[in-house]
C-alpha positions as CSV (number, residue, x, y, z in Angstrom):
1,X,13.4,-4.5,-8.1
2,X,14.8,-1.4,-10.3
3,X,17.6,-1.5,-8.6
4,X,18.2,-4.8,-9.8
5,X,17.4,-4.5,-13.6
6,X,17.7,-1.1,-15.0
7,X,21.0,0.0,-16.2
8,X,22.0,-3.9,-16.4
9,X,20.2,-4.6,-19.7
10,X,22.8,-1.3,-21.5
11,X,23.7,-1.9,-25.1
12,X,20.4,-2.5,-27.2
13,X,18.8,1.0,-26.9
14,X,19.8,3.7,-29.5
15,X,21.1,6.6,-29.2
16,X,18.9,9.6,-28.2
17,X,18.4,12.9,-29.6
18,X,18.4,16.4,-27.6
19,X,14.9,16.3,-25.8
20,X,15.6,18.6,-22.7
21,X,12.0,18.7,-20.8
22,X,9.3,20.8,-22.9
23,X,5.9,21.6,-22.8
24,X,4.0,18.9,-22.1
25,X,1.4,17.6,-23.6
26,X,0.4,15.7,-27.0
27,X,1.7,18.6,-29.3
28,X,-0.8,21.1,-27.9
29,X,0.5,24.1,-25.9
30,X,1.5,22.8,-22.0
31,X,-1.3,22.1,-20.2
32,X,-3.0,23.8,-17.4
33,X,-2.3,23.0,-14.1
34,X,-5.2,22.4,-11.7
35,X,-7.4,24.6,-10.4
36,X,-6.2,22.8,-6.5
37,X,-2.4,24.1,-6.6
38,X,0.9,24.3,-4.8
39,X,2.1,27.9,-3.3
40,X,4.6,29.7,-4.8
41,X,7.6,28.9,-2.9
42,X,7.1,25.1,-3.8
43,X,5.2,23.9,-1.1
44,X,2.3,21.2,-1.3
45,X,-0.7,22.7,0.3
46,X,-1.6,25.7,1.4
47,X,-0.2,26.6,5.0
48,X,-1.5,30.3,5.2
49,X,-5.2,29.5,5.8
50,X,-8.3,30.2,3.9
51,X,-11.2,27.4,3.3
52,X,-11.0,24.9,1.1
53,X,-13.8,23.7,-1.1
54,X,-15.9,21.4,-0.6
55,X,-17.6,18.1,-3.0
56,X,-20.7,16.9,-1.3
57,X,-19.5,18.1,1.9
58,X,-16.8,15.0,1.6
59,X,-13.8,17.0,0.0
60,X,-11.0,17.3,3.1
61,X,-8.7,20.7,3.1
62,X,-5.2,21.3,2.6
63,X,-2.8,18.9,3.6
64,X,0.8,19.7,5.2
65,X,4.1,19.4,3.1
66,X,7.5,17.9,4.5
67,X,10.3,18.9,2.4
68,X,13.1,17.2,1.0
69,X,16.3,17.0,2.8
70,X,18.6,19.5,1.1
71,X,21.5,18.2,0.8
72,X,24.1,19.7,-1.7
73,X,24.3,17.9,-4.7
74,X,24.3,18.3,-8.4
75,X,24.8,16.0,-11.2
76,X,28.8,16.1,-11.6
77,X,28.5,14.1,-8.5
78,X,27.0,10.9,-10.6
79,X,30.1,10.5,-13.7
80,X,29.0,8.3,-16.4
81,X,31.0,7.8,-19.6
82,X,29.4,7.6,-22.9
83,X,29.4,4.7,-24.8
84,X,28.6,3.8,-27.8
85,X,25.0,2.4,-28.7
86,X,24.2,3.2,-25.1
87,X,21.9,5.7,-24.0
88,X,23.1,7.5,-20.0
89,X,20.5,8.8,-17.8
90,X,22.3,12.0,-18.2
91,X,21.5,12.4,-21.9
92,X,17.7,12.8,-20.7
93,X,17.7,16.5,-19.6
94,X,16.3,15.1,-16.6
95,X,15.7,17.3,-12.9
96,X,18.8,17.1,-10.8
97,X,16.2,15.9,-7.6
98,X,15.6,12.9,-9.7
99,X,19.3,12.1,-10.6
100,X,19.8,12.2,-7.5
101,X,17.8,9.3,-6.7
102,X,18.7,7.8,-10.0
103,X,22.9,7.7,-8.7
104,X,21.4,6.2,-5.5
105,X,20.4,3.7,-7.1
106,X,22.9,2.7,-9.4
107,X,21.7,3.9,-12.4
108,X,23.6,4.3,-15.3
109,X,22.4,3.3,-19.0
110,X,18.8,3.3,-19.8
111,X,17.2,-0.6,-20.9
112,X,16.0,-1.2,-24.1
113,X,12.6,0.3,-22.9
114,X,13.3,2.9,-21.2
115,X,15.9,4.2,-24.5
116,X,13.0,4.0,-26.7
117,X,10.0,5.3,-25.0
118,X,11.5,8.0,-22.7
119,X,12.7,10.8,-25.1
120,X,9.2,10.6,-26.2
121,X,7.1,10.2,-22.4
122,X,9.3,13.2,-21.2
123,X,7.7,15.5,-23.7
124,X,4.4,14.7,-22.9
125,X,3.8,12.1,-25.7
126,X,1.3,9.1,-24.8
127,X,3.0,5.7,-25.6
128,X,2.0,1.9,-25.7
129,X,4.8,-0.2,-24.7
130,X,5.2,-3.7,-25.4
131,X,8.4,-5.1,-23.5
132,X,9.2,-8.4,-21.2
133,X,8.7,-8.8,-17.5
134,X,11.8,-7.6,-16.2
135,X,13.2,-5.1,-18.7
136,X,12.4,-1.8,-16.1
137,X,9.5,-0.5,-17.8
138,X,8.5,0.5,-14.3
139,X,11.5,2.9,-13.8
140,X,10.5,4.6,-17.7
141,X,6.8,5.7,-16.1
142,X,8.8,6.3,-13.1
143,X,11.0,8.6,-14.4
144,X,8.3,10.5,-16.4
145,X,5.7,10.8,-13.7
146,X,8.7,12.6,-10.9
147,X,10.7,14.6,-13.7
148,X,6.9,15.6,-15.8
149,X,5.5,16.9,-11.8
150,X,9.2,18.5,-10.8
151,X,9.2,20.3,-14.1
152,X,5.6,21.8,-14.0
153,X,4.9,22.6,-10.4
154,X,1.2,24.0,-9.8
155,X,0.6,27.2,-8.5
156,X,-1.5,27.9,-5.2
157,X,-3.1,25.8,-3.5
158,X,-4.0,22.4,-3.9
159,X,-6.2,19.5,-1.9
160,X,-5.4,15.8,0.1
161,X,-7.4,13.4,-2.0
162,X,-6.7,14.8,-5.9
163,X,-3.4,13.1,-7.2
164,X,-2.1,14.1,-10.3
165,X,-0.5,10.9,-11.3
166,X,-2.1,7.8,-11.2
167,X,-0.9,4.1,-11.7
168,X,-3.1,1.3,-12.0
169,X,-1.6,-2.6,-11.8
170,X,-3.6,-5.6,-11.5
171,X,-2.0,-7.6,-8.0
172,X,-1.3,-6.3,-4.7
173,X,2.4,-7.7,-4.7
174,X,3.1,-5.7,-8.0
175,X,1.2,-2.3,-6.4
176,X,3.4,-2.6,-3.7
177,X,6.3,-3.1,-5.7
178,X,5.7,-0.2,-8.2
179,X,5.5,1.6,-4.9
180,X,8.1,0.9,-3.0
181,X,10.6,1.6,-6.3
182,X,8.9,4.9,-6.3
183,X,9.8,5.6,-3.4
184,X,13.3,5.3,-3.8
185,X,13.4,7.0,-7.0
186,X,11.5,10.1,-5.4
187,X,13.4,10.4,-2.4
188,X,15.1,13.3,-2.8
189,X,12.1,15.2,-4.9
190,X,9.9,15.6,-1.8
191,X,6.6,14.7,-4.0
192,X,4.6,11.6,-1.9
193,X,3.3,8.7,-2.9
194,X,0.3,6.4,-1.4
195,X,-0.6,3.3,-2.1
196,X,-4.5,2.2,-2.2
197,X,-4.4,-2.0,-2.4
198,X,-7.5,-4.5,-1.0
199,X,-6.8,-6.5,2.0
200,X,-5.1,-3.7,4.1
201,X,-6.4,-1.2,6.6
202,X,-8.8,1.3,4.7
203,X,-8.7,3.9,7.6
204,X,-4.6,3.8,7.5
205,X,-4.9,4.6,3.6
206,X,-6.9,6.8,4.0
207,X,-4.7,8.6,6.6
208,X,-1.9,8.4,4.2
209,X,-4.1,10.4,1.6
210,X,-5.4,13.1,4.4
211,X,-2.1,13.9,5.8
212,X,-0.5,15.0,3.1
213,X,-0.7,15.9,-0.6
214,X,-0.2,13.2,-2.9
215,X,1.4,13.4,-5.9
216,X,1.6,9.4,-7.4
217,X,-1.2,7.2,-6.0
218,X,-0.3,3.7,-7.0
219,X,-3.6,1.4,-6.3
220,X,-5.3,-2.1,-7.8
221,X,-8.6,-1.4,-9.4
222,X,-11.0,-2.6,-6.7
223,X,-9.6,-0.6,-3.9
224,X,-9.1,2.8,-6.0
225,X,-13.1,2.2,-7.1
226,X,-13.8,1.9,-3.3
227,X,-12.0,5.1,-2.3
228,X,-13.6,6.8,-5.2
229,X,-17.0,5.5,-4.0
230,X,-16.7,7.2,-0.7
231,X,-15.5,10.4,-2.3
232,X,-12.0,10.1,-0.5
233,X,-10.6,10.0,-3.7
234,X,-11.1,12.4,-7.1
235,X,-9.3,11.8,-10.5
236,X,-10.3,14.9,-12.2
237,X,-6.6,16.3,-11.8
238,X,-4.5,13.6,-13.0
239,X,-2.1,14.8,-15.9
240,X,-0.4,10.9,-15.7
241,X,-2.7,7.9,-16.4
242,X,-0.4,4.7,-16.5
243,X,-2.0,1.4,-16.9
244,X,0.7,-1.6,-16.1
245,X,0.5,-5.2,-17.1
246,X,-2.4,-4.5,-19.5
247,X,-3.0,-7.9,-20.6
248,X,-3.5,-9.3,-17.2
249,X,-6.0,-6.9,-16.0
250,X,-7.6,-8.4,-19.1
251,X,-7.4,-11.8,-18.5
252,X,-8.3,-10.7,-14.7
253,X,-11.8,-9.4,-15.8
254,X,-10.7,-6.3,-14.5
255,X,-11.3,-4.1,-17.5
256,X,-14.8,-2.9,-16.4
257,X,-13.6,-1.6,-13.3
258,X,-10.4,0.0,-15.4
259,X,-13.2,1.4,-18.0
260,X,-15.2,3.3,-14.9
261,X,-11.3,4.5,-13.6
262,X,-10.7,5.9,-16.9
263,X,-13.7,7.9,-17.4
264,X,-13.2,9.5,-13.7
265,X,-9.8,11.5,-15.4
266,X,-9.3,14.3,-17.6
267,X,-10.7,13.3,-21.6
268,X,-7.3,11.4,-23.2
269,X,-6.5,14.8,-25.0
270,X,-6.2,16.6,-21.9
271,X,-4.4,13.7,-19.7
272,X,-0.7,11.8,-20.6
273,X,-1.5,8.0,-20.8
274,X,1.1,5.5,-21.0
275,X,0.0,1.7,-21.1
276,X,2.5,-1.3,-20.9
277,X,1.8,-5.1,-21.7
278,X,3.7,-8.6,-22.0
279,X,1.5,-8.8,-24.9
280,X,-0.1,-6.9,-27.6
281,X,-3.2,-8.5,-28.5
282,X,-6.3,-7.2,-30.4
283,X,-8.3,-6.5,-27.2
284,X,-5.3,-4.7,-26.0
285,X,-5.1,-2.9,-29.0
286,X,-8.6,-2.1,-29.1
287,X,-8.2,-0.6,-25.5
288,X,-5.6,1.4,-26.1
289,X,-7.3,3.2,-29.4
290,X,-9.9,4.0,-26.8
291,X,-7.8,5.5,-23.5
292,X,-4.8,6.9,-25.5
293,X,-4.1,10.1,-27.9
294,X,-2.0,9.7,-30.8
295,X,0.4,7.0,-29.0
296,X,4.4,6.1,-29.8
297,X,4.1,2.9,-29.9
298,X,7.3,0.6,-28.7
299,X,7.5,-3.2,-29.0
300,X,10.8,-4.2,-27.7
301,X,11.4,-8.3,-28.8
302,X,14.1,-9.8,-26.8
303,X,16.7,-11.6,-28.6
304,X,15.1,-15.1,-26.9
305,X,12.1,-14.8,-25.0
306,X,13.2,-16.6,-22.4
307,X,16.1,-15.1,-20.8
308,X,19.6,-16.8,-21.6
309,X,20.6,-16.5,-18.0
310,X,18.1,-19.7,-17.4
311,X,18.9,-23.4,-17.3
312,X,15.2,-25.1,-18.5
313,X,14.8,-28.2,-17.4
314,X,11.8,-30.2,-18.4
315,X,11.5,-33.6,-15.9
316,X,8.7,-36.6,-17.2
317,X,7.2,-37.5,-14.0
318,X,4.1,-39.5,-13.7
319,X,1.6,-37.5,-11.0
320,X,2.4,-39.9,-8.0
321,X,6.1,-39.2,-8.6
322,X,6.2,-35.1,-9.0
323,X,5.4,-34.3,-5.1
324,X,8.8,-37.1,-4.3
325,X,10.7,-35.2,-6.9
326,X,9.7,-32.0,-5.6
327,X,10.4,-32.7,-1.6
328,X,14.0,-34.8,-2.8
329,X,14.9,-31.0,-4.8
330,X,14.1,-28.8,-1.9
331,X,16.1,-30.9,0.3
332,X,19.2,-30.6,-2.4
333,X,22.3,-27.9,-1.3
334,X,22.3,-25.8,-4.2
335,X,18.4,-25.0,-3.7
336,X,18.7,-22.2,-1.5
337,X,15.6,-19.8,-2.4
338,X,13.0,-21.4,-4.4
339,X,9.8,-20.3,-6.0
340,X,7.0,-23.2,-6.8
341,X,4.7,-22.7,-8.8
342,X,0.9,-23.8,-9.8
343,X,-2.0,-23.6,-11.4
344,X,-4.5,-23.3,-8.6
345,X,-5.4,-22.2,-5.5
346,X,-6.2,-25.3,-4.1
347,X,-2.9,-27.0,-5.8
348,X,-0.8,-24.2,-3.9
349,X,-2.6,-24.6,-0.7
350,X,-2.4,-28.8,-1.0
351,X,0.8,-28.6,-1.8
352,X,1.7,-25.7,0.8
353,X,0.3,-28.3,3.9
354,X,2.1,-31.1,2.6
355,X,5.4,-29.1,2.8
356,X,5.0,-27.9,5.8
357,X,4.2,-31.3,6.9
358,X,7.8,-32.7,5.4
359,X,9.3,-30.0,7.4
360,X,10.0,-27.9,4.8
361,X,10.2,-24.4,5.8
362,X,7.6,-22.6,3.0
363,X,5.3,-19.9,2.9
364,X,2.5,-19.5,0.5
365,X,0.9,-16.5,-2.2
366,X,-2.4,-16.7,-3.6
367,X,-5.4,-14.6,-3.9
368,X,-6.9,-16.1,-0.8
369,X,-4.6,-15.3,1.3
370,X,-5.0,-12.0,3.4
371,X,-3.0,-9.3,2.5
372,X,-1.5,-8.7,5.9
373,X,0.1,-12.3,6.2
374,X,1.4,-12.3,2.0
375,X,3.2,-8.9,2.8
376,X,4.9,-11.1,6.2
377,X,5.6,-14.5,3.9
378,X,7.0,-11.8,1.1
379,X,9.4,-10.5,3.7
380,X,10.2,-13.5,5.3
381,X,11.0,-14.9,2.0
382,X,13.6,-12.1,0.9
383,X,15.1,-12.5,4.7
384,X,15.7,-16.2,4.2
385,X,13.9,-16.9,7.3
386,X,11.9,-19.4,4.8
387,X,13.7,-21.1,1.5
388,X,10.2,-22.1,0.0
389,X,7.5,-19.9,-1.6
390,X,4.5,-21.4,-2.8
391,X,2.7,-19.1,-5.4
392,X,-0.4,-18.8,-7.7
393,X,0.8,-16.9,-10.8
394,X,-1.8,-13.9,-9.8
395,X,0.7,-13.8,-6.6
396,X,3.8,-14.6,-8.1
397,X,3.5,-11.2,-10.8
398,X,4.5,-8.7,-8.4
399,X,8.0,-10.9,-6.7
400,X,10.8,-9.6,-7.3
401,X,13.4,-11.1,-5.3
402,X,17.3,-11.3,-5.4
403,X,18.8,-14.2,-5.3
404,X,16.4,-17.2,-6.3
405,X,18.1,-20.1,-7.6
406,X,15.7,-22.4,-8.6
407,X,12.0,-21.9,-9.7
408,X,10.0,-24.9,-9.9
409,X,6.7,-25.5,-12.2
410,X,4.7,-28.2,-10.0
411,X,2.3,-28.0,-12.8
412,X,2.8,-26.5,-16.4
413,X,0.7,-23.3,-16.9
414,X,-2.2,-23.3,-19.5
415,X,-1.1,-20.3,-20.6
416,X,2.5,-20.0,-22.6
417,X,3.2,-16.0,-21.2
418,X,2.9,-17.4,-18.0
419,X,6.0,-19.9,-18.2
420,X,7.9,-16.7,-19.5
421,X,6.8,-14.8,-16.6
422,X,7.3,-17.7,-13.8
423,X,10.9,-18.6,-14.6
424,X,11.7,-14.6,-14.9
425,X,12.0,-15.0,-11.6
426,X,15.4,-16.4,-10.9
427,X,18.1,-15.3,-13.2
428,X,17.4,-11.8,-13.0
429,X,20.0,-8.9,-12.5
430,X,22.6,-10.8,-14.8
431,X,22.9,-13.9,-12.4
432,X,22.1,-17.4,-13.6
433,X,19.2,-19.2,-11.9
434,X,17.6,-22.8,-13.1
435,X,13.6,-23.4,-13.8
436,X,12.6,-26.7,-13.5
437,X,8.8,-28.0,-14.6
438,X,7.2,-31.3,-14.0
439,X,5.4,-32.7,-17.0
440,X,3.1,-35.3,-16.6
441,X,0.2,-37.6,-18.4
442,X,-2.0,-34.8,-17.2
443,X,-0.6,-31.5,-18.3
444,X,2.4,-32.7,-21.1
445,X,0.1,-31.9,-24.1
446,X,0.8,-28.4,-23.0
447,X,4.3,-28.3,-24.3
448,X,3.9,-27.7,-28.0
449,X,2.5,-24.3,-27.3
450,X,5.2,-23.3,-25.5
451,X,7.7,-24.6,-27.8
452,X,6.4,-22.2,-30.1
453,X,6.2,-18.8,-27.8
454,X,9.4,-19.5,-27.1
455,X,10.9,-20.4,-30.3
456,X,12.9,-23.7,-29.5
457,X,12.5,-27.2,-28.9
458,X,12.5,-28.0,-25.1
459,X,14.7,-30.9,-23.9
460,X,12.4,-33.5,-21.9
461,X,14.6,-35.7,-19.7
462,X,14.1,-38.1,-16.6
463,X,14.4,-36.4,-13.0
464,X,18.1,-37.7,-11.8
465,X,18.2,-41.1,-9.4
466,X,18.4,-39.4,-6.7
467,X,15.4,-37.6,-7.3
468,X,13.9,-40.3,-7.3
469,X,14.5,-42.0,-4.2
């Protein structure tokens, strides 16, 4: 998903001042490392003996370290021109490991998000970010969780089970997401990263957190509070608290559980906490008054909030003709990868059978779904082995996909973010995509709302004869 957005969206971030790595930090002096270190020659763990300490008798010992493949390389290897307005990678002062991964990649020019908050994150500054899905606000923590950890390396010896970076998301599909991009990023830094999501095998994350020393755990709120319950997990040595997609852990109830995460780090003054969110409302706001110390605040507004690169089409169906219109689409040549989405679970599983039952080859994402089996649709889905995905919008947060043409609104979502977020899914990476939504007696009074988060009148039409048929 990084690969695909940052470094594409060049041209509206400012220029950046000199702001080579420093202490980190919220103006205070650096901060201490913990207590649970590294050895000196850079190695995770402690492979020289000695016994480690124990919590309750449930705190495990050292774990191993596998170092990065050193292959030679340095920064003259990844040549980027300045431009004007535009804000390189380069200009970052940022640890050659992580450049590294960063000319893998692709990377270039930093996003509109990532020019405004980084030369603040990289010193050690908390920040609230306000930006839309799809921008690469998850390369910005990204970037200032490897280069912050490469940059102040702990001393001694340190524990499995005590991360020092921590990010919080509200699905599954988006955990993974985060994770797999951090992967890529980090490839080259040798610091590991686990990922703690409901659903899965316990005992095989728990392996991954017991056979080596993590550095990024990257985990939804339920599971993390379950590994914390069993004392496999302690947050007492997290520098980086990053909270992603703040406004739908809200409207996911999951706030409580985020509260009791919170208060398991370091006090806010001792800890670097960066919070994102679609949306800055008052709870939001309230929230971040409460986990963050003297934030930068960033509110990036696109230019239209829905992206330009998507043809809207609104079709007037009556509720006996939208499942015809639907079926007649999917069956059309130019629909080659399509996400449909409703409201409900038992819309998207309804309307998953009936699919399958036209012969339509289509998968299906919601929350009731076992992990295992979304993970196999998800793949299947990118691979092309199916053309359909059915999604809840829970399920749809975390897909990012290349190449969908078309997504479909089977029903219009109650709430006006989540249109912005639903047809964000095709017409990403500068291609074009199309988003069609069905309104109908039941759901059209919906439409004045989203006329006004969006700014502009939305063209309701007839679906095409042949739609019809």
């Amino acid at each position: 998903m990084i690969k695909n957005i940052v470094g594409r969206l060049a041209g509206k971030g400012g220029a950046v001042q000199d702001h080579s790595p420093a202490s980190s930090g919220h103006g205070q002096p650096p901060r201490q490392e913990p207590s649970h270190k590294v050895s000196p020659d850079g190695k995770h763990g402690d492979e020289s003996g000695g016994n480690s300490r124990g919590r309750g008798g449930k705190r495990r010992g050292r774990g191993g370290k596998e170092k990065a493949a050193a292959a030679p390389w340095s920064v003259g290897d990844f040549p980027v021109e300045p431009k004007e307005g535009e804000t390189r990678f380069h200009d970052l002062g940022l640890r050659d490991e992580l450049m590294h991964g960063i000319a893998d990649l692709g990377f270039k020019y930093c996003s509109p998000i990532q020019a405004a908050v980084l030369p603040h994150t990289l010193q050690g500054h908390d920040a609230i970010g306000k930006a839309q899905t799809g921008t690469g606000k998850t390369a910005a923590f990204l970037v200032t969780i490897f280069n912050d950890q490469l940059c102040h390396p702990p001393e001694g010896e340190r524990f499995v089970g005590e991360p020092r970076a921590l990010v919080i998301a509200p699905t599954r599909e988006l955990v993974m997401q985060i994770a797999a991009d951090a992967e890529e990023l980090a490839r080259y830094t040798g610091l590991k990263v686990a990922t703690l999501i409901g659903g899965m095998d316990y005992q095989k994350q728990l392996n991954r957190l017991t056979n080596h020393v993590v550095d990024l755990v990257v985990a939804t709120p339920g599971r993390l509070l379950d590994f914390m319950g069993r004392r496999d997990l302690y947050l007492d040595h997290v520098e980086i608290l990053v909270l992603d997609e703040g406004d739908r852990m809200l409207d996911m109830g999951f706030i409580p559980q985020v509260k009791r995460i919170v208060r398991a780090t370091p006090q806010k003054e001792n800890r670097q906490t960066l919070l994102f969110s679609a949306t800055f409302t008052q709870d939001i706001i309230n929230l971040s008054q409460q986990w963050t110390y003297e934030p930068v605040k960033v509110d990036i507004e696109p230019e239209n909030v829905a992206t330009d690169t998507v043809d809207q089409k609104i079709y007037l169906v009556s509720s006996q003709q939208r499942y015809k219109v639907l079926n007649n689409l999917l069956r059309s040549e130019d629909t080659t990868s399509v996400i449909v989405f409703a409201n409900r679970r038992d819309q998207v599983r309804r309307l998953h059978e009936r699919l399958r039952k036209s012969g339509v080859a289509a998968g299906i994402l919601s929350g009731e779904i076992p992990q295992a089996k979304r993970t196999r649709t998800l793949e299947q889905f990118k691979s092309g082995a199916i053309k359909v995905l059915v999604a809840t919008d829970v399920a749809g947060r975390g897909i990012h996909v290349e190449g969908i043409s078309h997504v479909v609104n089977y029903n219009l979502p109650e709430d006006p973010e989540d249109y912005v977020h639903r047809i964000g899914r095709t017409g990403r990476a500068g291609a074009t995509g199309i988003s069609i939504s069905f309104a109908s007696e039941d759901d059209a009074f919906l439409l004045p709302d989203l006329e006004a988060l969006l700014g502009t009148r939305l063209e309701c039409t007839h679906p095409p004869k042949e739609l019809l048929v």
